[in-house]
C-alpha beads as a LAMMPS data file, in Angstrom:
LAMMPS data file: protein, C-alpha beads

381 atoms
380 bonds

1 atom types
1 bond types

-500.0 500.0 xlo xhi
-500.0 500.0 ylo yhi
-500.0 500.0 zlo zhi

Masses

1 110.0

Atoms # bond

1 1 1 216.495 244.991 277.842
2 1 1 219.752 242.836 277.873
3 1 1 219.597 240.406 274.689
4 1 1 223.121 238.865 275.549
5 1 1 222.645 235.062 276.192
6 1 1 223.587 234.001 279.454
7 1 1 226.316 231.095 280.217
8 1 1 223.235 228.510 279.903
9 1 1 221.808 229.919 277.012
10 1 1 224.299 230.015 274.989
11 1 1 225.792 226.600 276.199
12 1 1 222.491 225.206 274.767
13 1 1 222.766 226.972 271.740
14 1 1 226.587 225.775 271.108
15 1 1 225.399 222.052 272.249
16 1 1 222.565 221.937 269.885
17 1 1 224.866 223.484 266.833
18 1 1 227.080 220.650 267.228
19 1 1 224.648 218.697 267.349
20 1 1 223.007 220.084 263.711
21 1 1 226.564 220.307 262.161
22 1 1 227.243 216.711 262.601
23 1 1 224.027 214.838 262.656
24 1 1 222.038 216.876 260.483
25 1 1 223.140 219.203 257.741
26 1 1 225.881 216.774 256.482
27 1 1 222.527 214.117 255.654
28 1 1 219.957 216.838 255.005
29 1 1 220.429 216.505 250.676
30 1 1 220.780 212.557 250.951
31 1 1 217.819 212.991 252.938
32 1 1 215.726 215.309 250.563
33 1 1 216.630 212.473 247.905
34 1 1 215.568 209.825 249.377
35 1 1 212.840 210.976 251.168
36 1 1 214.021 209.226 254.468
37 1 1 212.663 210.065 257.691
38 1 1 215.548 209.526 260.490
39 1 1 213.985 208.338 263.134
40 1 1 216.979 207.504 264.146
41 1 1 218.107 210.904 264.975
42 1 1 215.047 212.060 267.225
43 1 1 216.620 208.860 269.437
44 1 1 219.843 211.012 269.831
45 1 1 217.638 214.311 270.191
46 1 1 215.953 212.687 273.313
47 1 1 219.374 212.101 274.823
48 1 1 220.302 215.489 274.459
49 1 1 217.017 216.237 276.481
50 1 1 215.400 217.430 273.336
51 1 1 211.910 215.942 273.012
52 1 1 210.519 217.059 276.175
53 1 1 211.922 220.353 275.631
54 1 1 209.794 222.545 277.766
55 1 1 208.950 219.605 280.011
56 1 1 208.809 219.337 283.804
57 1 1 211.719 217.582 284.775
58 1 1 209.952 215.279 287.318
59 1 1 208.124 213.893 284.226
60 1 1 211.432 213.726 282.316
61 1 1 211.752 216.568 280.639
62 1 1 214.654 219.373 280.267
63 1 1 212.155 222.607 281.782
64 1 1 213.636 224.681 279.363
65 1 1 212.292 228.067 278.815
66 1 1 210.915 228.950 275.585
67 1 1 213.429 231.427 274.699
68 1 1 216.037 228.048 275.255
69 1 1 213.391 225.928 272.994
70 1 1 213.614 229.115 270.347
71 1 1 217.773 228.919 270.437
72 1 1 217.123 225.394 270.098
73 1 1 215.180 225.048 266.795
74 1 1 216.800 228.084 265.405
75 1 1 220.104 225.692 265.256
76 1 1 218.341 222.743 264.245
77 1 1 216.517 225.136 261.156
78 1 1 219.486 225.307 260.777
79 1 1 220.951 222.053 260.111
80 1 1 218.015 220.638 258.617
81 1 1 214.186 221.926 258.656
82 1 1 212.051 218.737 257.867
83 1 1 213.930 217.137 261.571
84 1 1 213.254 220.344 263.344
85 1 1 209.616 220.806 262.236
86 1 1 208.599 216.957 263.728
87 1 1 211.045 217.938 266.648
88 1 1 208.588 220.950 267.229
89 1 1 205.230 218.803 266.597
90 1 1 206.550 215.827 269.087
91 1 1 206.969 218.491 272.112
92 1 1 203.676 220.155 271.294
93 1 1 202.054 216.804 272.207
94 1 1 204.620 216.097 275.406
95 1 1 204.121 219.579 276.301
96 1 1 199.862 219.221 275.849
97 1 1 199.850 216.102 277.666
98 1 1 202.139 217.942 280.629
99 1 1 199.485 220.627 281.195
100 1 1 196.203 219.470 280.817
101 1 1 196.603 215.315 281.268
102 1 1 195.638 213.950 284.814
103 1 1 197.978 212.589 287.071
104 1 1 197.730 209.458 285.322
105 1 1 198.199 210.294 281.919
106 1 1 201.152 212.159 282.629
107 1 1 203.241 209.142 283.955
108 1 1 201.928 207.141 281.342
109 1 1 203.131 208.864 278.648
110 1 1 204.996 212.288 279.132
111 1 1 208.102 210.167 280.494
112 1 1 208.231 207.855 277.836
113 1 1 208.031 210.881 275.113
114 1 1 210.207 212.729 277.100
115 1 1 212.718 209.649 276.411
116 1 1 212.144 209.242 272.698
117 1 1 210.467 206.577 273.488
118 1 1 206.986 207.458 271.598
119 1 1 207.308 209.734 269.021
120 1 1 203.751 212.226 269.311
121 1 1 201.607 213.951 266.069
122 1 1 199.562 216.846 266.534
123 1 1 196.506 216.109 264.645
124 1 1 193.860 219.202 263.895
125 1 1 193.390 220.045 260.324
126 1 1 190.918 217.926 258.222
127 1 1 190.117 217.931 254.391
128 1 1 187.390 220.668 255.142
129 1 1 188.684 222.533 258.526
130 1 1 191.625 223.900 257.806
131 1 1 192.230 227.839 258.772
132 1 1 188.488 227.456 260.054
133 1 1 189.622 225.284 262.538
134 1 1 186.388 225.307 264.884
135 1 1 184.042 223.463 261.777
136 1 1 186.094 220.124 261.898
137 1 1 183.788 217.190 261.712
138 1 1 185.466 213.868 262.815
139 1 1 183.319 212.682 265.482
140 1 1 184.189 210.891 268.954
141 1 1 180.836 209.097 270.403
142 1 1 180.612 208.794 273.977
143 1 1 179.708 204.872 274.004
144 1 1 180.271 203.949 278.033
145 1 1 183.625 203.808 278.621
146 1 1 184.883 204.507 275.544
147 1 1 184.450 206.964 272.724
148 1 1 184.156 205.501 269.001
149 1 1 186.258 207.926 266.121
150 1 1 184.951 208.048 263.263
151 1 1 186.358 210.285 260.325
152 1 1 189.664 211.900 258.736
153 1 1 192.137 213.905 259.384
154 1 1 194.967 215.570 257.296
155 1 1 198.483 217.287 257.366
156 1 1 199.773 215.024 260.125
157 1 1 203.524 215.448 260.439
158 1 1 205.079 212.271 261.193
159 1 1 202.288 210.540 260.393
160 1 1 202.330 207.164 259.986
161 1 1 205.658 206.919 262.259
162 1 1 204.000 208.304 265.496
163 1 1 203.382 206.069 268.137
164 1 1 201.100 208.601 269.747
165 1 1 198.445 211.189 268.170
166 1 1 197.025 214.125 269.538
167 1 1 193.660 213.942 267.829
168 1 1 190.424 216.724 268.149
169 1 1 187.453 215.520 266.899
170 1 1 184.080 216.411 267.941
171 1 1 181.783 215.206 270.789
172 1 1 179.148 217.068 270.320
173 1 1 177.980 217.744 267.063
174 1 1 176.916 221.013 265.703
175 1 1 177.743 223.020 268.521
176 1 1 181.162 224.548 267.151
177 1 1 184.353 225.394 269.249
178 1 1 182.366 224.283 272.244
179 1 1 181.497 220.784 270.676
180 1 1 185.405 219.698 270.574
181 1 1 187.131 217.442 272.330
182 1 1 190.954 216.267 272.724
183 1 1 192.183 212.450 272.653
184 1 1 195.240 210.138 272.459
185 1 1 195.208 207.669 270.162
186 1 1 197.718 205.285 269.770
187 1 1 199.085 203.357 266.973
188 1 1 198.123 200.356 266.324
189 1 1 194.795 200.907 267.522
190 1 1 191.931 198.731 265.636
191 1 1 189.845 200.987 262.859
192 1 1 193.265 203.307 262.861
193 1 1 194.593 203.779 259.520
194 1 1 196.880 206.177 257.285
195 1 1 196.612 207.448 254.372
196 1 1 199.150 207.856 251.439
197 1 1 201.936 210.226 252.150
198 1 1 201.565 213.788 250.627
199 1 1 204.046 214.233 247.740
200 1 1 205.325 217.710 249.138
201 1 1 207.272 220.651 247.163
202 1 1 209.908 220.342 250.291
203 1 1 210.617 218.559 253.581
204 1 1 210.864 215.532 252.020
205 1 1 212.002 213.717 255.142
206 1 1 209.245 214.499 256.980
207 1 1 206.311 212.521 256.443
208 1 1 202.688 213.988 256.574
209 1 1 199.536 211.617 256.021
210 1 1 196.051 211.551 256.423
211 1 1 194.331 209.517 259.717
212 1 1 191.672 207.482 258.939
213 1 1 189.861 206.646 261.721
214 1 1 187.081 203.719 260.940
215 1 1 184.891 202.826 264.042
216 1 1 187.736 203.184 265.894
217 1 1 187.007 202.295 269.496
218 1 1 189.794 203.928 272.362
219 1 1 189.158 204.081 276.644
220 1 1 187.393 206.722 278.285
221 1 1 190.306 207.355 279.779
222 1 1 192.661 208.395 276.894
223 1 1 190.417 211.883 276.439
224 1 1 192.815 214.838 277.557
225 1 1 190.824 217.536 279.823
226 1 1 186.741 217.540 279.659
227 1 1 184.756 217.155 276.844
228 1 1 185.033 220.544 275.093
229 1 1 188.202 221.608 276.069
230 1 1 189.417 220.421 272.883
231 1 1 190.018 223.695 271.018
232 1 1 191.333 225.256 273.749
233 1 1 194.125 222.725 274.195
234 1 1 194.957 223.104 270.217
235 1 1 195.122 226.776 270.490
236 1 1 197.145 226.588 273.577
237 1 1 199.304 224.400 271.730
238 1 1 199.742 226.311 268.543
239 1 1 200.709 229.652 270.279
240 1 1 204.384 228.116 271.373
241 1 1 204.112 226.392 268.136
242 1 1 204.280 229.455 266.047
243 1 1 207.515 230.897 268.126
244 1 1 208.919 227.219 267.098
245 1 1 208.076 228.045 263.509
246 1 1 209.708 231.232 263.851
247 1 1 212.718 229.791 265.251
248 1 1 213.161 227.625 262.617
249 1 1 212.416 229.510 259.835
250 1 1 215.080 232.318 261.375
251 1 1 217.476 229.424 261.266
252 1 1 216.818 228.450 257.575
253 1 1 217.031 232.156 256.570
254 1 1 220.449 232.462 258.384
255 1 1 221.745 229.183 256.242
256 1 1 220.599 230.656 253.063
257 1 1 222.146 233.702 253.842
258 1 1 225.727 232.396 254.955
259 1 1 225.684 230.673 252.093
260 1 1 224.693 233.019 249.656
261 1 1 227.570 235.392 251.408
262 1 1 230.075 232.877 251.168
263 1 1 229.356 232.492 247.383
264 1 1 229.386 236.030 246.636
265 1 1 232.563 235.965 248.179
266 1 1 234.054 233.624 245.738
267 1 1 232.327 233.653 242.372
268 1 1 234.446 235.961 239.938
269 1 1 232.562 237.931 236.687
270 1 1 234.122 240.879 235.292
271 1 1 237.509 240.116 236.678
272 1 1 236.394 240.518 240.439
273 1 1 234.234 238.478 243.409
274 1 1 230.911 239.352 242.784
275 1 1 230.218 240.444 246.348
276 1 1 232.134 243.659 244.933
277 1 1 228.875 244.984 243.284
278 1 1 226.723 247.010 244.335
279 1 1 223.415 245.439 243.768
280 1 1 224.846 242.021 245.799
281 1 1 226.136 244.031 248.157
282 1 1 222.972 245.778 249.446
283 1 1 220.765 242.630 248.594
284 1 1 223.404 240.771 251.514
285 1 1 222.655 243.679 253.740
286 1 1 218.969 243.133 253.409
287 1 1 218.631 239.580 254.266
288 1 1 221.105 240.393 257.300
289 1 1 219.005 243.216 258.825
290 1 1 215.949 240.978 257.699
291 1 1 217.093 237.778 259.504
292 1 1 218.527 239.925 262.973
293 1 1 214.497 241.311 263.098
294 1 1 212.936 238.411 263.139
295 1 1 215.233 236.464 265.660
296 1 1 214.577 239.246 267.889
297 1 1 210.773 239.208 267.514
298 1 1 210.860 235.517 268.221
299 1 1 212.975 236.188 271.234
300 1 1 210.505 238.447 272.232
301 1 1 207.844 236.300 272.056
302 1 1 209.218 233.547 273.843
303 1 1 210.014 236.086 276.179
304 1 1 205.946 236.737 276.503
305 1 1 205.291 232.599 276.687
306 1 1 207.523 232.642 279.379
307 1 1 207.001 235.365 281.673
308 1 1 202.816 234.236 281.224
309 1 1 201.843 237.403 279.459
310 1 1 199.265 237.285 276.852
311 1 1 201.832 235.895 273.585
312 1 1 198.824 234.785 271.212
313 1 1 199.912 238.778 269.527
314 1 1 203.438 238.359 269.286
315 1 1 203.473 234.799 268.744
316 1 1 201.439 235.461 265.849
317 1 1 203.749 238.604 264.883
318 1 1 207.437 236.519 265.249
319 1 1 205.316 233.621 263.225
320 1 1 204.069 235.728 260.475
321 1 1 207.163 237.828 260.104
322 1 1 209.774 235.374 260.171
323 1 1 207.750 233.257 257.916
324 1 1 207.902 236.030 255.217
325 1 1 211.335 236.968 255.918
326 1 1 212.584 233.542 255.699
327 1 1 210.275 233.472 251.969
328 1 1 212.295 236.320 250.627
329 1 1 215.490 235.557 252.148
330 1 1 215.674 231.651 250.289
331 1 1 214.806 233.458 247.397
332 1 1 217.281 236.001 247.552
333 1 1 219.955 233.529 248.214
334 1 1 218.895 231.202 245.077
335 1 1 219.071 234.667 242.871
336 1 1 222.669 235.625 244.338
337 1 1 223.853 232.037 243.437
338 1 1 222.290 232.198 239.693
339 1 1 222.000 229.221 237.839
340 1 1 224.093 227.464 240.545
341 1 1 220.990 228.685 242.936
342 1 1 218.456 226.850 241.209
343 1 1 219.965 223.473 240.765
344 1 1 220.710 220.472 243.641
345 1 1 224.639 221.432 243.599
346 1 1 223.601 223.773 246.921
347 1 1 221.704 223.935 249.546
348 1 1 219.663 227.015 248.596
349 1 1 216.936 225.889 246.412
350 1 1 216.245 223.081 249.498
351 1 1 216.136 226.080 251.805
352 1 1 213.502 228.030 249.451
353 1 1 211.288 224.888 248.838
354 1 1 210.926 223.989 252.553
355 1 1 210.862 227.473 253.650
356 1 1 207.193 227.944 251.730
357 1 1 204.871 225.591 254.390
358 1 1 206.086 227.523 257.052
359 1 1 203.732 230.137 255.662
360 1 1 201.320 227.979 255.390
361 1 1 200.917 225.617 258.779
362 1 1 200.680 226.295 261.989
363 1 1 198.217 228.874 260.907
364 1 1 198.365 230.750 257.579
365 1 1 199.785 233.687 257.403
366 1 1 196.903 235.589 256.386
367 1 1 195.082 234.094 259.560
368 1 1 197.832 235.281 261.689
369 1 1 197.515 239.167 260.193
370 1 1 193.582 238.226 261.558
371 1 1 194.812 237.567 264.937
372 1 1 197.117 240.428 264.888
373 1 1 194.798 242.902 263.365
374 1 1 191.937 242.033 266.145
375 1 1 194.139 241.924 269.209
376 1 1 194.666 245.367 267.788
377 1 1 191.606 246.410 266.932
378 1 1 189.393 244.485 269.009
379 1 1 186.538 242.174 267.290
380 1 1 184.688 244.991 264.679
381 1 1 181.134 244.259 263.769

Bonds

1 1 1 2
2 1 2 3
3 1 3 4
4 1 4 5
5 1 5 6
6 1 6 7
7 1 7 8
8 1 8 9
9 1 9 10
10 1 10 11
11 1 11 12
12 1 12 13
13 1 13 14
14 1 14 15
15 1 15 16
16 1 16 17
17 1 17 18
18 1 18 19
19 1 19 20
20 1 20 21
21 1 21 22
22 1 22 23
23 1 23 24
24 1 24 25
25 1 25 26
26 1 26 27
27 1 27 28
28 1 28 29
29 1 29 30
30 1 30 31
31 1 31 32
32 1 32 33
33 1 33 34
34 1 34 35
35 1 35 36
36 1 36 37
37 1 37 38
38 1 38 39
39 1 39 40
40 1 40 41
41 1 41 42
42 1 42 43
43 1 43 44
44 1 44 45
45 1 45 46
46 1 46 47
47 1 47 48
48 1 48 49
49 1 49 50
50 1 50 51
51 1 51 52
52 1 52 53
53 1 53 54
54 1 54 55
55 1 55 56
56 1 56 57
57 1 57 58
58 1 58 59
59 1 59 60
60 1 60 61
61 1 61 62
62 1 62 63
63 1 63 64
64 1 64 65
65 1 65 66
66 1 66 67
67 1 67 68
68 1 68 69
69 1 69 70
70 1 70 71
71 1 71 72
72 1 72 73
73 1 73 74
74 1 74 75
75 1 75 76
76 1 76 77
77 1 77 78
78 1 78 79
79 1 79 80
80 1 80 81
81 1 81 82
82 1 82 83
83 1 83 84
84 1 84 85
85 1 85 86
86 1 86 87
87 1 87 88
88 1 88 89
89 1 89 90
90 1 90 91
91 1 91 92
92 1 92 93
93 1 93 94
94 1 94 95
95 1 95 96
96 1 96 97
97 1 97 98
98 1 98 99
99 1 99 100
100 1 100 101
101 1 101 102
102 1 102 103
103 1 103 104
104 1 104 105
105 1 105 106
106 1 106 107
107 1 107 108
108 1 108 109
109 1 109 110
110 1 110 111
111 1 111 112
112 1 112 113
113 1 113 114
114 1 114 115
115 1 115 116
116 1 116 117
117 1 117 118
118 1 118 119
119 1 119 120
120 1 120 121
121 1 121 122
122 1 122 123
123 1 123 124
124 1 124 125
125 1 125 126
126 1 126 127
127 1 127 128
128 1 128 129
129 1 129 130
130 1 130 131
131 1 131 132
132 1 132 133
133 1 133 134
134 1 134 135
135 1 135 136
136 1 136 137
137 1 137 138
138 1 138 139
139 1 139 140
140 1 140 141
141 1 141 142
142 1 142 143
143 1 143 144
144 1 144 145
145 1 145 146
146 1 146 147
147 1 147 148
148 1 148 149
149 1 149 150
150 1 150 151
151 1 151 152
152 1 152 153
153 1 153 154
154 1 154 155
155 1 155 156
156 1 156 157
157 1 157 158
158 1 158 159
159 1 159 160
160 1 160 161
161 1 161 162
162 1 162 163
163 1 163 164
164 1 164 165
165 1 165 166
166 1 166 167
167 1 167 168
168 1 168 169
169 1 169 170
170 1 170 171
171 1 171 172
172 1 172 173
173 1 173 174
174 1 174 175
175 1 175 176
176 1 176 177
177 1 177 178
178 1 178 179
179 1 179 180
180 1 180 181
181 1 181 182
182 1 182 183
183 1 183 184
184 1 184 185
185 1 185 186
186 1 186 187
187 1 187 188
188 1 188 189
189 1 189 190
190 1 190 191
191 1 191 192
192 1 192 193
193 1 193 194
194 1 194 195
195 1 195 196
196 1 196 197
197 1 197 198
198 1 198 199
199 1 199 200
200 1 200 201
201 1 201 202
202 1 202 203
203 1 203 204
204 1 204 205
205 1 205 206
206 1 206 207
207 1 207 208
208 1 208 209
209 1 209 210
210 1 210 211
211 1 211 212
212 1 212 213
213 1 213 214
214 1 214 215
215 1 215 216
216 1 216 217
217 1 217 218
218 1 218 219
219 1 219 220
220 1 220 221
221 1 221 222
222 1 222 223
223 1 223 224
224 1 224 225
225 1 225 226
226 1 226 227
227 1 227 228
228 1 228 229
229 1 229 230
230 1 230 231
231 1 231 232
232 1 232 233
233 1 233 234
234 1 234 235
235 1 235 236
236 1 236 237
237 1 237 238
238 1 238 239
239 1 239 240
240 1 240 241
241 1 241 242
242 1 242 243
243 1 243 244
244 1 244 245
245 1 245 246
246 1 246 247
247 1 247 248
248 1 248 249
249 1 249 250
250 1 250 251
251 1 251 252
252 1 252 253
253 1 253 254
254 1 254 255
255 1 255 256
256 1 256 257
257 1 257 258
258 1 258 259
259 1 259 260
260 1 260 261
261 1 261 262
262 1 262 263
263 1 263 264
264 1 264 265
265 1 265 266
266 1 266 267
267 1 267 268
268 1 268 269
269 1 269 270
270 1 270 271
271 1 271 272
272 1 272 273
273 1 273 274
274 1 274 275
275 1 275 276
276 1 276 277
277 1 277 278
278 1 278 279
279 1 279 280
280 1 280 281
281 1 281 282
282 1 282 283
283 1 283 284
284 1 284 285
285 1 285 286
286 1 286 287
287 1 287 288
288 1 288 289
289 1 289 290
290 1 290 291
291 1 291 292
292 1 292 293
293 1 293 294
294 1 294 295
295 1 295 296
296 1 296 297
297 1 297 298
298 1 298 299
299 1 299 300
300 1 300 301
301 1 301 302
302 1 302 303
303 1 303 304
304 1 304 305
305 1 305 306
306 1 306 307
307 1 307 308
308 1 308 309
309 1 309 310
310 1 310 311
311 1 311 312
312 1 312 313
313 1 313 314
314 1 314 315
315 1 315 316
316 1 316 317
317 1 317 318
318 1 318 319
319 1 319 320
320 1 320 321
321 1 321 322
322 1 322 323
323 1 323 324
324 1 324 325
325 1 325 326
326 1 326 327
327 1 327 328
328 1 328 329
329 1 329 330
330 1 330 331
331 1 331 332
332 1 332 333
333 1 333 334
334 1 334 335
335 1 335 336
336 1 336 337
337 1 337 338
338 1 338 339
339 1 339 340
340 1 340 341
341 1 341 342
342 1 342 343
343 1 343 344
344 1 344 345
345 1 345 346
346 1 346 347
347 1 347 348
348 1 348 349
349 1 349 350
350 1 350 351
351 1 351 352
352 1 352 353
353 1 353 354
354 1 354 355
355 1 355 356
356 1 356 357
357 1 357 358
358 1 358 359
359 1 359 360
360 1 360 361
361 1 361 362
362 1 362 363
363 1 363 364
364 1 364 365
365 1 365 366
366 1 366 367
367 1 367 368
368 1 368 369
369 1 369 370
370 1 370 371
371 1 371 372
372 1 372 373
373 1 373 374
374 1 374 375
375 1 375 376
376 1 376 377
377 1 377 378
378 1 378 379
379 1 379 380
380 1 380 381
């Protein structure tokens, strides 16, 4: 297999570094601070084509491959995680809403997402359904022509600042996977409401609330697919979402390590850089060979997403080990730097405490080893 970049490829990747260098990574402390979302910036993102990534252009989108969208957030990982994570939640809506809307839903919204228009939330996880995604209870009753919500739901990113939720609640109670179904809701909709915003070890500057939906009352017509094609459309989602993850966490890891590097270069003890020693020495060469795996295994998987293999197993795989790599690697970094590593003076301790959810969302990594270990294994009784 060739893994050179071709002229395109790597004319996005050079684009979207600029782009990171200059509009992101100089902010990305002030950001942390202040716990600002820039908003601002995903209107600059769309006019580089960026938030309907993977988009048919005919609906406004960029039809980039997934191996472009993984070259994409790697860079913007690498500027600044908190941007790239809602970057990555926004196109899993445009990118849902491309697939399985109608004909009508598409040119109602895709286009105007697509533009940066509407900013889109992927909304799954409640209070109670978290890894166990199939037992969420928030409830959508058929009532004629329109369904009434009625329930919670928690870990939105960008909540509160989307215009436009993805939201699976359940149609049919009691009946499982099978009972789920998929909606738009949009803001501003009566019996919509948010809750407070989580007070998070990292991203800072991307906000994640709880919906609150109170007899809220939405059109028939904003359901995406048929009733019970919810789950599926999540899972879908999720399985490009987890090479996004990957991306991005490959991107943080490289950060940390170029910085770490670039200290050891410099700090003196003992009348010499530090990089001189040993121990430094091979603990650089880890996070190297470390970082180079896992931006091949998410290569790989984009690969599968794109050439319509089955990718739920190595989505899972570049997810779970980048995730973990990128874990050790922030750490590692913060330990090379010291004292300096632990305090706000650089960028490392940022990397480490945003680093940790990507372990977390988008599926746990213990539930991706379950994936892994039954596409493996098949389902054992």
């Amino acid at each position: 297999m060739n893994f050179d970049l071709n002229e395109e490829q790597a004319d996005i990747r050079d684009m979207v570094r600029r782009f990171a260098e200059k509009e992101l990574a100089p902010f990305a402390e002030e950001w942390d601070e202040t716990h600002h979302f820039p908003r601002e910036v995903f209107t600059k993102m769309a006019e580089l084509g960026l938030m309907g990534m993977t988009t048919p252009e005919e609906y406004g989108g960029s039809a980039l491959t997934r191996l472009g969208g993984a070259l994409v957030y790697e860079e913007l990982g690498k500027g600044e995680m908190a941007t790239a994570v809602g970057l990555s939640v926004h196109n899993m809506v445009t990118g849902s809403l491309a697939r399985f809307g109608n004909e009508e839903q598409r040119q109602r919204w895709v286009p105007r997402l697509a533009a940066g228009e509407l900013l889109g939330a992927f909304s799954l996880s409640e209070a109670e359904a978290g890894s166990d995604a199939a037992s969420l209870q928030c409830l959508a009753l058929a009532e004629g022509e329109t369904y009434r919500l009625q329930g919670a739901k928690m870990w939105v990113t960008n909540g509160g600042e989307a215009d436009l939720y993805l939201v699976m609640a359940r149609t049919t109670p009691g009946t499982g996977a099978a009972g789920i179904s998929c909606f738009v809701v949009e803001k501003g909709t009566p019996g919509l409401t948010f809750g407070k915003t989580e007070r998070k070890m990292g991203l800072h500057s991307s906000p994640t609330r709880e919906l609150i939906f109170d007899n809220c009352v939405i059109p028939a017509s904003n359901r995406i697919g048929t009733e019970g094609q919810g789950l599926k459309i999540a899972l879908s989602s999720l399985a490009s979402g987890r090479v996004n993850i990957g991306a991005i966490a490959v991107g943080v890891a490289q950060a940390a390590f170029e910085t770490a590097r670039n200290y050891a270069r410099e700090r003196k003890q003992f009348g010499k850089p530090i990089a001189a020693f040993q121990g430094l020495q091979f603990l650089l060469a880890d996070m190297a060979m470390k970082i180079e795996a896992a931006r091949l295994l998410v290569y790989e998987a984009a690969y599968k997403l794109d050439t319509q293999q089955d990718a739920a197993l190595y989505a899972s795989m570049a997810k779970c080990f980048a995730t973990d790599m990128a874990m050790e690697v922030t750490t590692n970094a913060v330990q090379v730097l010291g004292g300096a590593g632990y305090v706000r003076d650089y960028p490392v301790e940022r990397y480490m405490r945003d680093v940790k959810v990507s372990q977390i969302f988008e599926g746990t990594n213990q539930i991706q080893r379950i994936v892994i270990a039954r596409a493996l294994l098949g389902e054992l009784r």
